[in-house]
C-alpha positions in Angstrom: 0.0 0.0 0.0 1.9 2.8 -1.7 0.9 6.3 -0.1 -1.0 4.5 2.8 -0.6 6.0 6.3 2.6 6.9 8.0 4.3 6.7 4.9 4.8 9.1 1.8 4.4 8.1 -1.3 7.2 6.8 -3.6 9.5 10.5 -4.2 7.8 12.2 -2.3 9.8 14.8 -0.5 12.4 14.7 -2.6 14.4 17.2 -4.8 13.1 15.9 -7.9 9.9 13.9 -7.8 9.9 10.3 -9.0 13.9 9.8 -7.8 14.5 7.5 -5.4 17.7 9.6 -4.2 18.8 13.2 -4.6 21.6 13.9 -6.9 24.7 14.2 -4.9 26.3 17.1 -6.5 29.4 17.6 -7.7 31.8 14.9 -7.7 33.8 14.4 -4.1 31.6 17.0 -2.9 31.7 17.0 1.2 34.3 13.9 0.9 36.7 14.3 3.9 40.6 14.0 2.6 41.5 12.2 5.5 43.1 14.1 8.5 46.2 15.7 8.0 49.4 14.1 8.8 52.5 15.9 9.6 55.5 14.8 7.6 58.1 13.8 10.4 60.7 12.2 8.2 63.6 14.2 8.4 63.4 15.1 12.0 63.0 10.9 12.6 66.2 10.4 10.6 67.9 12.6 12.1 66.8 11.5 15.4 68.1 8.0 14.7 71.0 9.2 12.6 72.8 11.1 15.3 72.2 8.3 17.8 73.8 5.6 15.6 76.6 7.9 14.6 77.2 8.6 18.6 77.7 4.5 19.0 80.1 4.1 16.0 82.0 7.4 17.2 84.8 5.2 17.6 85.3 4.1 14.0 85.5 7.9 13.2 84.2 7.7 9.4 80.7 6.4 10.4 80.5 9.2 13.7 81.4 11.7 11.3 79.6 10.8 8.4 76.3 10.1 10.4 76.8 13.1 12.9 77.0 15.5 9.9 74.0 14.1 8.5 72.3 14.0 11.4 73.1 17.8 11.5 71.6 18.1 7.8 68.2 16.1 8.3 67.7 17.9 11.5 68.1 21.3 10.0 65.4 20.3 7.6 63.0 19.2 10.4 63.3 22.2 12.5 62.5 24.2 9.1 59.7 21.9 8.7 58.2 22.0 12.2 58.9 25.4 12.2 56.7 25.9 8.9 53.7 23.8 10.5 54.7 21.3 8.3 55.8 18.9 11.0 55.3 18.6 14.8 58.5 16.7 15.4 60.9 19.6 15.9 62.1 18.2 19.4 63.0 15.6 17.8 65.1 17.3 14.9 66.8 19.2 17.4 67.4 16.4 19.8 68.7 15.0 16.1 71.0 17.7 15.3 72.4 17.9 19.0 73.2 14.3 19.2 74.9 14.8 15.1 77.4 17.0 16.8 78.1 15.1 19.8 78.7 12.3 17.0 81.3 14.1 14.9 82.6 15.8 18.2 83.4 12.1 19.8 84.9 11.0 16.3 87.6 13.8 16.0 88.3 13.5 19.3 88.9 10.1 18.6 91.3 10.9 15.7 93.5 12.0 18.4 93.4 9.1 20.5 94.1 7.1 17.9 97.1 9.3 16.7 98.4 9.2 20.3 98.3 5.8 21.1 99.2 4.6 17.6 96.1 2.4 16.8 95.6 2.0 13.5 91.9 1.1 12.2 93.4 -1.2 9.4 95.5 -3.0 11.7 92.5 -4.2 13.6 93.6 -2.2 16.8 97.1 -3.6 17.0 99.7 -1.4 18.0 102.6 0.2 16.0 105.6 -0.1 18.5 106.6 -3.2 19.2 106.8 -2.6 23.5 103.6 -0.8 23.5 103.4 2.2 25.2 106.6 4.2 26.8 104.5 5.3 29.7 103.5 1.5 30.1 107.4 0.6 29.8 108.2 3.5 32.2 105.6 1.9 34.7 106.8 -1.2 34.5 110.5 -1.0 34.9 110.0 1.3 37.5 108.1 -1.1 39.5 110.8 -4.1 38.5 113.3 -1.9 40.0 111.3 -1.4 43.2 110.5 -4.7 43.8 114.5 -5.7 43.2 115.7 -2.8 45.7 113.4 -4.0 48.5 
């Protein structure tokens, strides 16, 4: 029973009589894009860059390597968060601080290692033959100690 009690009649109420549905309008019309989503990608690698290049310090190429671009991606970030763009820029920063730390730890190792005559291709052996003078020192001072008594 089409138009009966309680219930109107087939298009009735409708934009256009004798539809079943309204148009929708223009195509995508009211369609939600999704939410927004910040792009944290260089702040992340920096973040992660900096802390692997501050455990390798030691083999000086990958601290400096991975401090300095550490340094680079976290520049980026902080440009980005600062734009709006991102909401990482603690991270970034915590990126670009840990980058130096990195490349600090590695040139100071390029000192140790020139002081104490490691060589990285020599799989940490050392140069002189008695080791270290101040080891030598050490020791023949305590031989003679030890004979005197």
């Amino acid at each position: 029973m089409a138009g009966g009690p309680g219930y109107p009649s087939y298009g009735a109420g409708h934009p256009h009589a004798g539809q079943a549905y309204a148009h929708p309008g223009p195509y995508g019309a009211g369609w939600t894009h999704g939410a927004w989503r910040p792009d944290n990608t260089q702040g992340t690698a920096a973040l992660v860059l900096g802390i692997v290049g501050l455990v390798l310090f030691f083999s000086i190429v990958f601290g400096i390597v991975l401090g300095v671009l550490a340094i680079i991606f976290g520049a980026l970030g902080r440009g980005k968060a600062r734009r709006g763009e991102a909401n990482n820029g603690g991270a970034a920063l915590a990126g670009v601080s840990i980058g130096i730390a990195a490349c600090a730890a590695s040139v100071v190792m390029i000192f140790v290692y020139a002081m104490t005559g490691v060589d990285e291709d020599d799989e940490g052996q050392r140069d002189e033959p008695y080791g270290s003078t101040a080891l030598v020192q050490a020791r023949a001072l305590a031989e003679e100690s030890v004979r005197g008594a």
